[in-house]
N, C-alpha and C positions, 0 to 999 in steps of 0.2 A: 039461437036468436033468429028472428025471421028476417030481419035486415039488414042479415051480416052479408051477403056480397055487396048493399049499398052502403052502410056504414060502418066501417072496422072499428072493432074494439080495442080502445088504447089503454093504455097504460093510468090512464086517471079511471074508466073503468073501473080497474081492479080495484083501484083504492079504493072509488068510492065504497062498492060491492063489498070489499071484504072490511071496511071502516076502519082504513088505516092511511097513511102518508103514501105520496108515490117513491120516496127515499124506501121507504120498508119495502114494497112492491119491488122496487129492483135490486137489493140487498137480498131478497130472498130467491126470486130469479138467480142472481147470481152468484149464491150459496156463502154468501159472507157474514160470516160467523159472531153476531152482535146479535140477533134476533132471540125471544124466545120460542121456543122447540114448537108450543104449541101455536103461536101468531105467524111463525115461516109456513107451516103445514097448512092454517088457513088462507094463508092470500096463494099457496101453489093450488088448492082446491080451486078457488075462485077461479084462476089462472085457466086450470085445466075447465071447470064449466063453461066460463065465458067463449072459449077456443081464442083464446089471445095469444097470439103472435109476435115478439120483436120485431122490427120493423128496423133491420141495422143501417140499413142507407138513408132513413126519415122520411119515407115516403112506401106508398102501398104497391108493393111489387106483385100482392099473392093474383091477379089477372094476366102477368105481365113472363111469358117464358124466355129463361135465360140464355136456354140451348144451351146449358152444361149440368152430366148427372158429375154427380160426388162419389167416391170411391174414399169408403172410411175406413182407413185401417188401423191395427193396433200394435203391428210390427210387420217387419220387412226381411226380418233372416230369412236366409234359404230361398233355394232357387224356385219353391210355390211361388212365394209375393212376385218376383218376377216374374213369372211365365202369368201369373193372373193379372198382373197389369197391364202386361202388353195384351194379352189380350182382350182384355177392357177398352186398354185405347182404338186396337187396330176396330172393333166392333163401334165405339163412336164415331172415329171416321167417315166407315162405310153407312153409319145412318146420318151424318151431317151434325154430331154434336161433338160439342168441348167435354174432356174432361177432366178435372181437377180431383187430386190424390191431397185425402189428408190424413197425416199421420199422427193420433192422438191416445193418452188412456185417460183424459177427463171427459168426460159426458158432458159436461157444460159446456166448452169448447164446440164437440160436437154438435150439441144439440141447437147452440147460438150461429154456426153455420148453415146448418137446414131450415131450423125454423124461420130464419133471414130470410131465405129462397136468395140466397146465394146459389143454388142447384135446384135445377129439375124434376130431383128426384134423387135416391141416396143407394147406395150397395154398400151394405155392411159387414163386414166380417172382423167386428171389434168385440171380446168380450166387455169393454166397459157400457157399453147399451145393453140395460137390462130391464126388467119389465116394468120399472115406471115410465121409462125412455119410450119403450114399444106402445105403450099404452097413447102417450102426447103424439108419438106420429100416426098412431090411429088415428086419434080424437080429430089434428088437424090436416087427414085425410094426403099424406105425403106418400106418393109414390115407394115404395119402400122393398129392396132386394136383400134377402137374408142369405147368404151363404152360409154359414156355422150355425143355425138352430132352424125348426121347421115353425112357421108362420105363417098362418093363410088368409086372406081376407079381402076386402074390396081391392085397400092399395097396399098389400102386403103378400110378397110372394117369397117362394126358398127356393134356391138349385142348390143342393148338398148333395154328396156323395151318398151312396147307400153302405158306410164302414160298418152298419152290424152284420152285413154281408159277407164282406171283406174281410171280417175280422172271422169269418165262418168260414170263407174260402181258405184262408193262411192255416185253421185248425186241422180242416179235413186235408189237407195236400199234404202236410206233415205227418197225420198221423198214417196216410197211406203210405208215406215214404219209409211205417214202422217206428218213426222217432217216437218215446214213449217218458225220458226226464225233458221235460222242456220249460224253455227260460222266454219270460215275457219283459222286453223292455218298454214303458209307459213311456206317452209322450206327454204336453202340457195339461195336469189335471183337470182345468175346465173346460179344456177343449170339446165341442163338439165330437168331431171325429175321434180323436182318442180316447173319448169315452164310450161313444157306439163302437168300435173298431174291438175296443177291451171286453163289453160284453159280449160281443159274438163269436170271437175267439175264446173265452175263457166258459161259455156256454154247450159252445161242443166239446171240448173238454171236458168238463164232470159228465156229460152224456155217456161219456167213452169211460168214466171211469177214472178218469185223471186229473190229479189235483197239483197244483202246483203253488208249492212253499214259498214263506214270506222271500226268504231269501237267494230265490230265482223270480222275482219281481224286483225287476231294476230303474230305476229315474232316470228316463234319455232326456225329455220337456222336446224330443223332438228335434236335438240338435248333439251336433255330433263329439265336440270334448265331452260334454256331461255324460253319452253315450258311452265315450273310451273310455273314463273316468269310473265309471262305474263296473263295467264291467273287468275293468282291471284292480279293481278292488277286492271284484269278486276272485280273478283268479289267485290274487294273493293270501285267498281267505284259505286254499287248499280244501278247499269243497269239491266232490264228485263234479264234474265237466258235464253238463248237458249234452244231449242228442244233438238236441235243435235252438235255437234263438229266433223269434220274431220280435223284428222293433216296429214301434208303431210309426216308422216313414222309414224313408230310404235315406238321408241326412245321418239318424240314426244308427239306421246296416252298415253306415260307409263308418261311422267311429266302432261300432262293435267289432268289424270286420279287422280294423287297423287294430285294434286290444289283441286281438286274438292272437293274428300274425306277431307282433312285440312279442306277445308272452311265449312265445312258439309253439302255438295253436293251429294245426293244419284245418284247413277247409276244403271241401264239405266232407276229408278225408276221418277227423273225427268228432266237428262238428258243424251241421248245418243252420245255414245263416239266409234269411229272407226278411225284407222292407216292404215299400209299401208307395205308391206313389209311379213309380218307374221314368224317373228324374234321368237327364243324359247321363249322367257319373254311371249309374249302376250297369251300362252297357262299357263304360270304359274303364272301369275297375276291376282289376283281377285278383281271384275268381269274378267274373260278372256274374251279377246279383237278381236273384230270384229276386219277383217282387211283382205288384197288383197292379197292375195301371188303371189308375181311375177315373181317367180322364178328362184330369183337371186342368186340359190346356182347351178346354170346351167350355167347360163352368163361367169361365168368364164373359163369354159369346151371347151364352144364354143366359146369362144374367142381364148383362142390356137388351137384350130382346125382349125379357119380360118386364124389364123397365118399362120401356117407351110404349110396351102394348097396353101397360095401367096409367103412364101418362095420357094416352088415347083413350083413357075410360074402362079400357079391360079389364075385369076382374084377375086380381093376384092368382097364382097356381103353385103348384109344389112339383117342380122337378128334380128325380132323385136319379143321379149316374152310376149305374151299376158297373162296375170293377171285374178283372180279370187277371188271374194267375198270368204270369208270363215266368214259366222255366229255365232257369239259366245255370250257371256251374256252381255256384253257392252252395247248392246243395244234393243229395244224395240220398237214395235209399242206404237204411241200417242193416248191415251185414247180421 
């Protein structure tokens, strides 16, 4: 529209445009389940051509800056969410904004918070925004920081780790260490990282020749009972012991770790155990715990930084934090 910074497109708009009621128009907005399939899909078309906005306070905020970004999240286990939120916050401070943590798995929620301009600008790292989500905060040109998937565009930028890396670094250290049956503990299946993390590892692996069976792939989701849980299923299965264990974090090394010990599993004396993250526990766990630090007490830093640079008009970027072994007693070369 040529006159959308002088006249916002409301909500009677769509109706008219899409030749229905403004009752339908927000029933479909707000995904309530009376509509038919094909009359919700035409007025969110509408919706998304027009670049129509909610307008949750009844008045036009999209000129008007809040000085607060939004940090969307979609859980809080483990000690990542904290250490990324604090530094989210300590990074607003130092640039003079508020920031508000919101913890949701509905999109609409979500989405009715941003598109508001309740916030600045948004830092996501929710899998429930997914690419019709991505697609509206394009459209209506919202500042936008991806942490878990790579995005690039005017206002859409990523700081994600580099786990296919990572998960290349944990192959190769292993297999120098000579460990050759080796056990991979999965973390949250959509995850981002634990799906780069699992290709890169399990990549050098068949390079070298080594394949590894259904039943040394274990379900950690990245936390640490389901981690113990599993692995001590496995020992009760009386299956050959692995060389080695990598879990896809260090949440997960500290429950594998704890299985092993129970079951009377020495470490790294018959087998070795490495995570991923390098979280405080892993320096004050004994054995202390090989594992990558990837420097995700940083990611949060530079994720408000390239906030505020596309709220300044900067074009979005992609930056990716490369990971590093860190050596600890966990583990061991094979005799």
């Amino acid at each position: 529209m040529a006159k959308e910074d002088s006249k916002r497109v409301t909500i009677k708009d769509v109706a008219r445009e899409a030749g229905v009621s403004i009752s339908t128009v927000s029933n479909a907005l707000n995904n309530v389940n009376v509509l038919n399939p094909d009359t919700k899909e035409r007025v969110l078309e509408v919706a998304r051509r027009l670049k129509y906005t909610p307008n949750l306070n009844g008045r036009n905020l999209k000129a008007q800056a809040t000085g607060v970004l939004g940090l969307f999240l979609g859980a809080i286990r483990g000690p990542y969410y904290g250490e990324l939120s604090d530094s989210i916050y300590r990074a607003c401070q130092e640039n003079n904004y508020e920031l508000e943590i919101f913890l949701s798995s509905d999109p609409r929620h979500i989405m009715t918070n941003i598109l508001g301009h309740r916030v600045d600008g948004a830092i996501i790292l929710n899998s429930a925004i997914e690419q019709p989500q991505e697609s509206i905060l394009r459209d209506q040109d919202i500042p936008t920081v991806y942490i878990d998937r790579i995005l690039i565009d005017e206002t859409s930028a990523s700081v994600v780790f580099d786990s296919y890396n990572g998960g290349k670094q944990a192959a190769q250290f292993l297999l120098e260490l000579g460990h050759k049956r080796i056990m991979f503990v999965e973390g949250v299946g959509d995850n981002y990282d634990s799906q780069e993390r699992m290709r890169g590892f399990f990549e050098v692996l068949k390079n070298a020749g080594i394949t590894i069976e259904d039943d040394y792939i274990l379900k950690g989701e990245f936390e640490r009972k389901v981690s113990y849980d599993a692995v001590t299923a496995f020992l009760d299965s009386d299956k050959p012991l692995p060389d080695a264990i990598f879990a896809a974090n260090d949440v997960s090394a500290i429950g594998v770790l704890e299985a092993l010990r129970d079951g009377g599993i020495k470490v790294p004396e018959q087998v070795s155990v490495m995570g991923c993250d390098d979280i405080e526990t892993t320096r004050l766990f004994s054995p202390s715990v090989t594992t990558i630090r990837t420097n995700f007490e940083k990611q949060g830093a530079i994720a408000v930084e390239q906030l505020i640079s596309m709220i300044k008009g900067e074009p979005g970027k992609l930056v990716t934090l490369r990971g590093r072994i860190i050596p600890r007693e966990s583990t061991a070369a094979r005799d």
